[in-house]
C-alpha positions, 0 to 999 in steps of 0.5 A: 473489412464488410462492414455490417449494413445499416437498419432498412426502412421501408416506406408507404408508397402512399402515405410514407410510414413506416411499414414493417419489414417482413421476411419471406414476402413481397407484398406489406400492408400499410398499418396505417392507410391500408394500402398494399405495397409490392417491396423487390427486396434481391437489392435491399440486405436486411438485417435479423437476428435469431434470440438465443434460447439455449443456456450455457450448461445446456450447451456443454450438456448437449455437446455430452449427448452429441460426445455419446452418440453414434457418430463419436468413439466410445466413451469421448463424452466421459474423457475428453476434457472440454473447455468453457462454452464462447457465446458469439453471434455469427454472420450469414448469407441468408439468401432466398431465390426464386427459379422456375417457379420453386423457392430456394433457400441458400446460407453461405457464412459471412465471416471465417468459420472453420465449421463450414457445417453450418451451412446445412443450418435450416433458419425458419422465418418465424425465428428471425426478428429485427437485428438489435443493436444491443447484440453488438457485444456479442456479435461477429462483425461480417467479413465476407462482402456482399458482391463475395456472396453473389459470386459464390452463388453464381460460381457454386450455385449457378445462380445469377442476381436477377434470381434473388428475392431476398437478401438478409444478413442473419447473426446466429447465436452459437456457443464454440467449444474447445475439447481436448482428447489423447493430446488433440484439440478439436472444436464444436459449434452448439446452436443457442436457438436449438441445441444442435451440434456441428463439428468438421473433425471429430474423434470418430467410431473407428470403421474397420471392424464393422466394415470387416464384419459386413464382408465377413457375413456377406461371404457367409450368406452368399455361401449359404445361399448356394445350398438350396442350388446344390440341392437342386442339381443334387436331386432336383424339386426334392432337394432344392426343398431340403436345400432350402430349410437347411439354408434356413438352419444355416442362416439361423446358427450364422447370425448368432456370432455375427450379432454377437461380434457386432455387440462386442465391437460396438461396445469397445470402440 
């Protein structure tokens, strides 16, 4: 088991206070003699957190939203039964790296999640503030150790250490939320700092109608397009014009029952 790293604190080269630590920068002044310090944070992990801004009724209310969006079968907002809202800060890798004069930005999960769509997570600094103690109730303890991130980085990333400024762990607040629909269980993730939704497997809108629809209408157009052809072989400049507006005709009457399929299917499934 990794074992959550403990609080770092940086001190004036000049004076040794304090200095604050600041996410994102190399260089801190010292508040109390003014002189600026040059911090190599790659081998220093700091620790942050991101407060939670999203209630629990917010959540379930944003996860109905996200039940009655595009992406999901119809009606799933309506008919799945959906369970109690788990608030739990969860661990991740928060890794800034720096190569060939561009800033990147990597977030690998520090303990086992199965929604591995939380990588695509964008953290901005200013959401970030000092881990506090009082949030270990809540909090998911780190699993994944330090060295395990590194090798990820440089397995999947091809990034080697000597490219890392900085290195912090980061405990996100989320709500996970079980839901049921035709007997199968699922899970969703709803960030408490934003209200976005992440979920792997999901009911999904069944593809095959649109998709039949699509080489349907591809057909039709393909074949209507050849008109104006036809009417030029036919009789030359006068008919490739006469082809052309009934091209036009055609492709008017066509998409009155390729609209209307479209509308019925998207209303059903």
């Amino acid at each position: 088991m990794a074992s959550v790293p403990a609080p770092v604190q940086l001190l004036c080269r000049q004076c040794s206070a304090p200095l604050p630590i600041e996410q994102g920068t190399q260089y801190i002044d010292c508040e109390y003699c003014g002189t600026t310090n040059y911090v190599h944070k790659g081998q220093t992990v700091f620790h942050y957190a991101v407060r939670e801004t999203v209630r629990e009724n917010e959540a379930l209310a944003a996860l109905r939203r996200w039940m009655a969006g595009n992406q999901t079968i119809k009606g799933l907002d309506k008919d799945a039964q959906i369970g109690r809202p788990i608030f739990e800060r969860f661990p991740m890798w928060f890794v800034r790296v720096s190569a060939n004069g561009k800033e990147q930005v990597y977030l690998e999960p520090a303990a086992a999640l199965s929604i591995s769509v939380l990588k695509q997570l964008s953290i901005p600094a200013a959401d970030l503030e000092p881990y506090d103690h009082t949030f270990d109730g809540s909090a998911i303890s780190a699993t994944v150790p330090y060295n395990s991130m590194l090798k990820w980085l440089r397995e999947e990333h091809q990034v080697e250490a000597v490219s890392i400024r900085e290195v912090s762990l980061v405990h996100l607040p989320i709500y996970v939320i079980k839901y049921s629909y035709k007997d199968r269980s699922y899970t969703a993730v709803v960030d408490a700092a934003t209200s976005e939704v992440f979920a792997n497997i999901y009911p999904s809108k069944w593809e095959v109608p649109y998709l039949a629809i699509g080489a349907a209408a591809f057909a039709a157009y393909f074949c209507a397009a050849l008109i104006p052809l036809g009417g030029y072989l036919w009789k030359g400049g006068s008919g490739l014009g006469f082809g052309a507006l009934i091209y036009v005709a055609v492709a008017v009457v066509l998409a009155i029952p390729f609209f209307s399929a479209a509308a019925t299917i998207s209303a059903k499934v």
